[in-house]
C-alpha positions as CSV (number, residue, x, y, z in Angstrom):
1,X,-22.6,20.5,-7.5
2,X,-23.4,16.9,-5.7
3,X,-20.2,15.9,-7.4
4,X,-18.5,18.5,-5.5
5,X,-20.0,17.8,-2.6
6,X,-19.4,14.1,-2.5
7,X,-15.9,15.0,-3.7
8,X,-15.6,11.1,-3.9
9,X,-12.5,11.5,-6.7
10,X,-9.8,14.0,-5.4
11,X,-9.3,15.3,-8.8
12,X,-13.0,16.4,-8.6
13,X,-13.0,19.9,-6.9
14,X,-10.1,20.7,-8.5
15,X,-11.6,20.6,-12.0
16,X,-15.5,21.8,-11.0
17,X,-13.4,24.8,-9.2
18,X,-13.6,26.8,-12.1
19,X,-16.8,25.1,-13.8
20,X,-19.3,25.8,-10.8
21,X,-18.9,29.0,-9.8
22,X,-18.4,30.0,-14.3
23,X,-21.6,28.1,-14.7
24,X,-23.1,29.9,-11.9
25,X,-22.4,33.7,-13.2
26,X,-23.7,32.4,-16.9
27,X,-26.6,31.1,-15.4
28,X,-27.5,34.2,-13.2
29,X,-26.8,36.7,-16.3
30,X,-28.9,34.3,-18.2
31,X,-32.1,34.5,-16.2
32,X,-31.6,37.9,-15.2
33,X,-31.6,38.9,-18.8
34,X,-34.5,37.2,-19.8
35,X,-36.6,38.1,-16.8
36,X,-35.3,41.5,-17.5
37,X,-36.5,41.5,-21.0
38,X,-40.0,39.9,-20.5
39,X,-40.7,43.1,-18.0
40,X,-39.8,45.4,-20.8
41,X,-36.3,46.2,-19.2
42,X,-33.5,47.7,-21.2
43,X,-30.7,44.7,-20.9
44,X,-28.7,44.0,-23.7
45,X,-30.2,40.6,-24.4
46,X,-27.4,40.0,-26.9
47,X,-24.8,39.7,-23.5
48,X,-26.6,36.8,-23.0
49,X,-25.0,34.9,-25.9
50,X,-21.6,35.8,-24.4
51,X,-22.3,33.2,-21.3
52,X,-22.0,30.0,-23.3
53,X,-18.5,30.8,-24.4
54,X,-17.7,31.5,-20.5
55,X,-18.9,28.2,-19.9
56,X,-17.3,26.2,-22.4
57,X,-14.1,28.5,-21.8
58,X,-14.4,27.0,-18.3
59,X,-14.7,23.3,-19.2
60,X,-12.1,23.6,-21.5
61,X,-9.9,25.2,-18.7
62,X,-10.8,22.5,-16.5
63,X,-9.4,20.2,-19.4
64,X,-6.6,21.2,-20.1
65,X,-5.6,22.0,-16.1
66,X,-7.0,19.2,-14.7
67,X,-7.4,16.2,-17.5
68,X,-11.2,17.2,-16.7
69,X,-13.8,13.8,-19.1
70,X,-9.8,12.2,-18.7
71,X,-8.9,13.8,-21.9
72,X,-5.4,12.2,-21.5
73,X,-7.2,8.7,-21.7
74,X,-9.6,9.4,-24.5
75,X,-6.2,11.1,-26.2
76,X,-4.3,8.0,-26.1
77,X,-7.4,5.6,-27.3
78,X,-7.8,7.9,-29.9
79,X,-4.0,7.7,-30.8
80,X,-4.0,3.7,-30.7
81,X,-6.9,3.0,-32.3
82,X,-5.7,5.2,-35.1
83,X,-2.3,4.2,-35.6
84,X,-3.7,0.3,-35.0
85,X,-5.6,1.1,-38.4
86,X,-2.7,2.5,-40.3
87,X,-0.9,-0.7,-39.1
88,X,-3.7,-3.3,-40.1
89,X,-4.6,-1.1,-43.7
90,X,-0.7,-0.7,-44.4
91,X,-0.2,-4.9,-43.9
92,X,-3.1,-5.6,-45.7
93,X,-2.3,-3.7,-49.0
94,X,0.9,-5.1,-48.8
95,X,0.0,-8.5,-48.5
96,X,-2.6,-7.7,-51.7
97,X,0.6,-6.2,-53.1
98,X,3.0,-9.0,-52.8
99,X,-0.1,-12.1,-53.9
100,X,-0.6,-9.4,-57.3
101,X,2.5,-10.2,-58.6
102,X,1.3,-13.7,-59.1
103,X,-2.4,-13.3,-59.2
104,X,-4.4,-10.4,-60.7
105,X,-5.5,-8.0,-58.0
106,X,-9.0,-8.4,-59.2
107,X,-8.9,-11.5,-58.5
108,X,-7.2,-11.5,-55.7
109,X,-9.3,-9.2,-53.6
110,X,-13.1,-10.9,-55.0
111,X,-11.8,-14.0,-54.0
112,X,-12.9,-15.6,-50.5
113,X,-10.4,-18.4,-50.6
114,X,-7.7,-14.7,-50.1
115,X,-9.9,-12.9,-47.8
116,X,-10.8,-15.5,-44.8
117,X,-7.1,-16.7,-44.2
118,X,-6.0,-12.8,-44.3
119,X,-9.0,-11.3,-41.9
120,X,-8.0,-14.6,-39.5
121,X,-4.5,-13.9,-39.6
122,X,-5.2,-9.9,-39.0
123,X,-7.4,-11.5,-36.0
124,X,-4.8,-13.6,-34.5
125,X,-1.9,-10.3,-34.8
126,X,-4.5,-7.7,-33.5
127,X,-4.0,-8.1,-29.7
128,X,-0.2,-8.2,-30.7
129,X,-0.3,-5.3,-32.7
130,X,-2.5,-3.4,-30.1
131,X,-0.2,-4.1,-27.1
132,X,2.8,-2.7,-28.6
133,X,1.2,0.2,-30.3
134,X,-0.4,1.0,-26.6
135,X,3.7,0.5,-25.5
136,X,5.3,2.6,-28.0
137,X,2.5,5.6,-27.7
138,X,2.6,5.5,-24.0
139,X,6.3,5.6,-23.2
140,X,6.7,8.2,-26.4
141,X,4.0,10.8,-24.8
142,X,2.8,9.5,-21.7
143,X,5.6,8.0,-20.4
144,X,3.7,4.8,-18.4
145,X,0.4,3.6,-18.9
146,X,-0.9,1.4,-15.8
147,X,-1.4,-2.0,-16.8
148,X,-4.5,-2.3,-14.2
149,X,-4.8,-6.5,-14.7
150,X,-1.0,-6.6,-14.3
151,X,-0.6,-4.4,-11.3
152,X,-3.8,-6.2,-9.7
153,X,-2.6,-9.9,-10.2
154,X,1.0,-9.0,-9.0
155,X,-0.1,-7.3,-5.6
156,X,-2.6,-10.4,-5.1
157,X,-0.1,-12.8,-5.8
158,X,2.3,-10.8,-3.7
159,X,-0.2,-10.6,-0.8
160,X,-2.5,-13.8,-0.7
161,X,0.3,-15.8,1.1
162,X,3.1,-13.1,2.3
163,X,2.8,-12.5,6.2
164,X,5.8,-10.4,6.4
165,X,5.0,-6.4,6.6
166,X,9.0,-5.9,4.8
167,X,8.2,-8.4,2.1
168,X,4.6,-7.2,1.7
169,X,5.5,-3.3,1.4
170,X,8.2,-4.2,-0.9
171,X,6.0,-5.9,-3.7
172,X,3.4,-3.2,-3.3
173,X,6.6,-0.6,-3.7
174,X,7.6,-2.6,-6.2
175,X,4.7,-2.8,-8.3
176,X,2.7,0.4,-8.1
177,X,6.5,2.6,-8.9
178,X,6.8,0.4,-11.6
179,X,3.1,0.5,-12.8
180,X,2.5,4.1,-12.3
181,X,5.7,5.6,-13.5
182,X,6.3,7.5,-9.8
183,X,8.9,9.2,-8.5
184,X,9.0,8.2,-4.9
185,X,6.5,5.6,-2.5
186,X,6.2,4.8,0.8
187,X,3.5,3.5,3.4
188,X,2.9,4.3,7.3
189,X,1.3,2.1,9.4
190,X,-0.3,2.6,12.8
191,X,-0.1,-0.2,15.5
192,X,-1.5,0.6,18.6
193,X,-0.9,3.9,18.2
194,X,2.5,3.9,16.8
195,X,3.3,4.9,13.2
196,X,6.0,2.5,11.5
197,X,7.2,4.2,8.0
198,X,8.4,1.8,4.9
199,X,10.4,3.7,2.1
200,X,10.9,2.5,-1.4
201,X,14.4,3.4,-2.9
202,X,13.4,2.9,-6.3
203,X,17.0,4.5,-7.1
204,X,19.4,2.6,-5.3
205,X,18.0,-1.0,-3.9
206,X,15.2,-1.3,-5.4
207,X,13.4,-2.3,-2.6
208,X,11.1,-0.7,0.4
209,X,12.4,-1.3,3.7
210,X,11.8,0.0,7.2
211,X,12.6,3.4,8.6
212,X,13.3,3.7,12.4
213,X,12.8,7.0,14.3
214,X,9.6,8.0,13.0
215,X,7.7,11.0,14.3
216,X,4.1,10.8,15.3
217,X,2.5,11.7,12.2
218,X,-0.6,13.4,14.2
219,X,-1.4,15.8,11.0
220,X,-1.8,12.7,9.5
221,X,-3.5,10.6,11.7
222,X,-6.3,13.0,12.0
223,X,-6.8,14.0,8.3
224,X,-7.4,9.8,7.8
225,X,-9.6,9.6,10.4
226,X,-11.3,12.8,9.0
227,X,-11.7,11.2,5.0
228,X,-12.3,7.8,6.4
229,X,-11.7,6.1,2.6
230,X,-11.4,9.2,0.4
231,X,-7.7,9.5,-0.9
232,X,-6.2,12.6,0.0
233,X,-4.5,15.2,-3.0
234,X,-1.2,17.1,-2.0
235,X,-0.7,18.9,-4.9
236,X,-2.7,21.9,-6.4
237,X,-2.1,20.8,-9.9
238,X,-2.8,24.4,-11.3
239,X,-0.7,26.4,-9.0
240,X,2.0,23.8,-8.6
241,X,1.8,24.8,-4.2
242,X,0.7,22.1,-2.0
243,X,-2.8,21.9,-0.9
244,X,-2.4,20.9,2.4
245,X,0.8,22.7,3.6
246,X,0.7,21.3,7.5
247,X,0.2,17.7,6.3
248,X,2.9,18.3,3.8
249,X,5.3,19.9,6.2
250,X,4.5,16.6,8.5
251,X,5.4,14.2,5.7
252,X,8.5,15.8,4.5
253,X,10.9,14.3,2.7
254,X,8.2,11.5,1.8
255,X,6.8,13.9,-0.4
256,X,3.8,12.3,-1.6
257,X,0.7,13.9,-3.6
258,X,-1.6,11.7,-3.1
259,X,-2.2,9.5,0.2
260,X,-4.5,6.7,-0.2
261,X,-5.9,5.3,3.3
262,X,-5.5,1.9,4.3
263,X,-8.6,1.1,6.1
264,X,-10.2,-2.0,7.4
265,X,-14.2,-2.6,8.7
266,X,-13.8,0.5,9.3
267,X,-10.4,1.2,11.0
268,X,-7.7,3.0,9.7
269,X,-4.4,0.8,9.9
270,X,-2.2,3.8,8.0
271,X,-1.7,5.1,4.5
272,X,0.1,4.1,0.7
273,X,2.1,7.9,0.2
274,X,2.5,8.2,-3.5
275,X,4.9,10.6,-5.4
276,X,4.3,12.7,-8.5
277,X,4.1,10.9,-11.6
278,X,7.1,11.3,-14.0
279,X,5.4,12.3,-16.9
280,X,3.8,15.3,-14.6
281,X,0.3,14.5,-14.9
282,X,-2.1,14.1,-11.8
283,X,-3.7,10.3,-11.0
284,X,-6.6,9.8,-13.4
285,X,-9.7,8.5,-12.1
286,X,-9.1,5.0,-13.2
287,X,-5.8,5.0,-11.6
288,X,-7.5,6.4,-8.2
289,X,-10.4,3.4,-8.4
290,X,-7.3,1.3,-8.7
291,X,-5.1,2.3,-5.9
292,X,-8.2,2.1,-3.5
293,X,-8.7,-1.7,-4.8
294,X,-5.0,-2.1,-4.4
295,X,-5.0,-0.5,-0.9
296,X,-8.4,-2.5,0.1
297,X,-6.5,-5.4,-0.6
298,X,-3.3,-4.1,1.0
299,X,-5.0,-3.8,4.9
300,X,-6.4,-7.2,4.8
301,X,-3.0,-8.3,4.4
302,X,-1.4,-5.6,6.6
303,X,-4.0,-6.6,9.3
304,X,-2.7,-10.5,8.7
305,X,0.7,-9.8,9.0
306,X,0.0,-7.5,12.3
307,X,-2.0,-10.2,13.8
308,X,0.8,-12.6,12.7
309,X,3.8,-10.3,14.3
310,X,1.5,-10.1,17.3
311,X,1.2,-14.0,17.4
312,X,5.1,-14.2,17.0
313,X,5.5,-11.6,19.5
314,X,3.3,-13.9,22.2
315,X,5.2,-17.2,21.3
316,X,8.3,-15.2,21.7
317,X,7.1,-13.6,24.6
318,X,5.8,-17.3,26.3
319,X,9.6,-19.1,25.6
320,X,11.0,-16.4,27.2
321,X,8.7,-16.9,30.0
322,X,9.0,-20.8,29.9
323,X,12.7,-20.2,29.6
324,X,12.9,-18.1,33.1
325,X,10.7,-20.6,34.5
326,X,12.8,-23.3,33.7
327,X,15.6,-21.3,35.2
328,X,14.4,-20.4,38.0
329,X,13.4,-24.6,38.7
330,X,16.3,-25.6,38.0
331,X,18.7,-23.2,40.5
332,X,15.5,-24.2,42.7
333,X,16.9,-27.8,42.1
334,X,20.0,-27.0,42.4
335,X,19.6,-25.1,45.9
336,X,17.6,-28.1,46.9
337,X,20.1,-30.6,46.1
338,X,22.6,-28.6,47.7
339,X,20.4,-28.0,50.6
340,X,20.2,-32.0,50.5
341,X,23.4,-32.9,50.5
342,X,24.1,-30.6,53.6
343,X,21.4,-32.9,55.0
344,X,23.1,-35.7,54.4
345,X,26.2,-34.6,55.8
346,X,24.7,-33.4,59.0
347,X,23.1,-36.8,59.0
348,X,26.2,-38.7,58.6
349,X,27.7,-36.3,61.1
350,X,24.8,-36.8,63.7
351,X,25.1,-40.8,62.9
352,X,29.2,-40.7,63.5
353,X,28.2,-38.7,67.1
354,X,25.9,-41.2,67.8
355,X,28.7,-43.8,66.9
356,X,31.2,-42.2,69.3
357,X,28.9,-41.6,71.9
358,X,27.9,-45.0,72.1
359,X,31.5,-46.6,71.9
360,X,32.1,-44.0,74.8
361,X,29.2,-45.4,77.0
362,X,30.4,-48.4,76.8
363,X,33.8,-47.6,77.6
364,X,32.6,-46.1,80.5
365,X,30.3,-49.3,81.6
366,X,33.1,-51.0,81.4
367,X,35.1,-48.6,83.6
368,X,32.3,-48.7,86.2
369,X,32.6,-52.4,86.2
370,X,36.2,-52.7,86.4
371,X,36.0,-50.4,89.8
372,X,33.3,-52.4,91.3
373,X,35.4,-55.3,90.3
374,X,38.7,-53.8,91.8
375,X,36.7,-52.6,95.3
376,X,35.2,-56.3,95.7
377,X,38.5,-57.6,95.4
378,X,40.5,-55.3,97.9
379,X,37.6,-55.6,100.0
């Protein structure tokens, strides 16, 4: 019941659904019949050894439905483990076999000198033996299994020095599709308010790029700020329907079933929108504690490269601003050499007046003269 109430895995209510309320009615009957019976009541108290088998009927339900204990997981251990000791028995009888046909097997198998260079050699070819076993099982019934030190190492290599949001979405595409056998990805970011999607064609390019004319994605907005951390399930696994049909109708042709918040100190920065697996089954619980270390990882990057664009964005912002400036200075320069050169010219103008003017006084003190001249003489 805390379980469900925590509801910390999203594959948790769907597979105590059934459990809870079974173990409830089995429970009830249960006391009721034995209360019942120690106050001399007349209930069958043989009905009460039907309730276990509703109870186990329910877990086993839940198993089957809903890869309730992971059965899938304990399934394919359980196939390895038991092929990898057909493989090691079958290669050590026939290495007992081929050293018989010069050494008795007696012999052979007392002796020490045999035994140590054979268990080393077994030692050396086990992780060999157990890789490719774990390959051939998974891609014959389970399709994928997730390589969890693979996936991890390749989305921190991919992020630790990656300040592009493109590049950074499309090794995360990259990686978790490949990892997780999945039939679509894509992630939605919120900056300042507006959502920015990035698609993975896993068909086509092979790589995620960005996807203009995005709606609002207010559905979605609100159910991560609802969860806070908690991925969020699409898909009712048992009835095949989706099991939030408004944030599904939002999403569309993204189509995810499971969205795992991207959230930092706190904040939500947007969401990793992951497909349905193409083997069919739902995201395990290791596979869930894995995306939310991937997508942990994922926002502190996210929140690099968004503080980087922003950064970008300021320095492009400030040349542009420089570049105006320097614009509007130089056609300031230029007006004011143009505004200097009509100085000039009025100077030289005023100057050459000034010339003329004076050459004309002196004409005309010399005209004065000349009369005064010409009357003293006829005088």
């Amino acid at each position: 019941v805390f379980a469900y109430w925590e509801n910390r895995n999203p594959m948790v209510r769907p597979r105590l659904q059934m459990v809870i309320p079974t173990w409830a009615i089995a429970a009830t009957v249960a006391t009721y019949g034995f209360l019942n019976t120690g106050l001399d009541g007349d209930f069958p108290i043989n009905l009460i050894a039907v309730m276990p088998f509703m109870f186990f009927g329910s877990i086993a339900y839940a198993i089957v439905a809903h890869d309730a204990f992971d059965i899938n997981r304990v399934l394919r251990n359980t196939a390895l483990y038991f092929a990898l000791t057909l493989v090691i028995a079958a290669g050590y009888a026939l290495i007992v076999a081929a050293v018989s046909l010069f050494v008795p097997a007696g012999n052979v198998v007392a002796s020490v000198a045999f035994q140590v260079p054979v268990f080393v050699l077994l030692g050396f070819l086990f992780q060999p033996l157990r890789d490719r076993i774990q390959t051939v099982i998974d891609e014959t019934f389970f399709r994928r299994s997730v390589d969890y030190r693979r996936a991890v190492r390749d989305v921190s290599d991919a992020l630790t020095s990656v300040l592009d949001l493109d590049e950074i979405f499309d090794r995360v595409g990259g990686t978790l599709t490949r990892s997780f056998a999945i039939e679509s990805f894509a992630a939605i970011v919120f900056d300042d308010g507006r959502p920015t999607v990035w698609r993975h064609a896993a068909q086509t390019t092979g790589r995620t790029t960005e996807k203009a004319d995005t709606p609002s994605f207010a559905v979605l907005a609100a159910r991560l700020q609802a969860t806070g951390d908690r991925p969020l399930v699409l898909k009712d696994y048992e009835t095949g329907e989706p099991s939030d049909r408004q944030l599904t109708d939002e999403l569309g042709s993204l189509a995810p079933v499971l969205v795992v918040p991207l959230t930092l100190t706190g904040r939500v920065l947007g969401a990793l929108l992951l497909g349905s697996k193409r083997s069919g089954l739902p995201f395990s619980r290791d596979d869930v504690d894995l995306l939310r270390t991937l997508a942990a990882q994922s926002a502190i990057a996210i929140q690099n490269a968004l503080s980087y664009r922003s950064l970008q964005d300021l320095a492009t912002s400030l040349e542009d601003r420089v570049r105006e400036r320097t614009r509007e200075l130089e056609q300031s320069n230029t007006e004011l050499e143009r505004k200097h050169d009509e100085v000039e010219r009025s100077r030289e103008a005023l100057s050459h007046a000034y010339r003329e003017l004076q050459t004309a006084q002196r004409q005309l003190l010399q005209s004065e003269k000349m009369a005064s001249l010409g009357q003293l003489v006829a005088g």
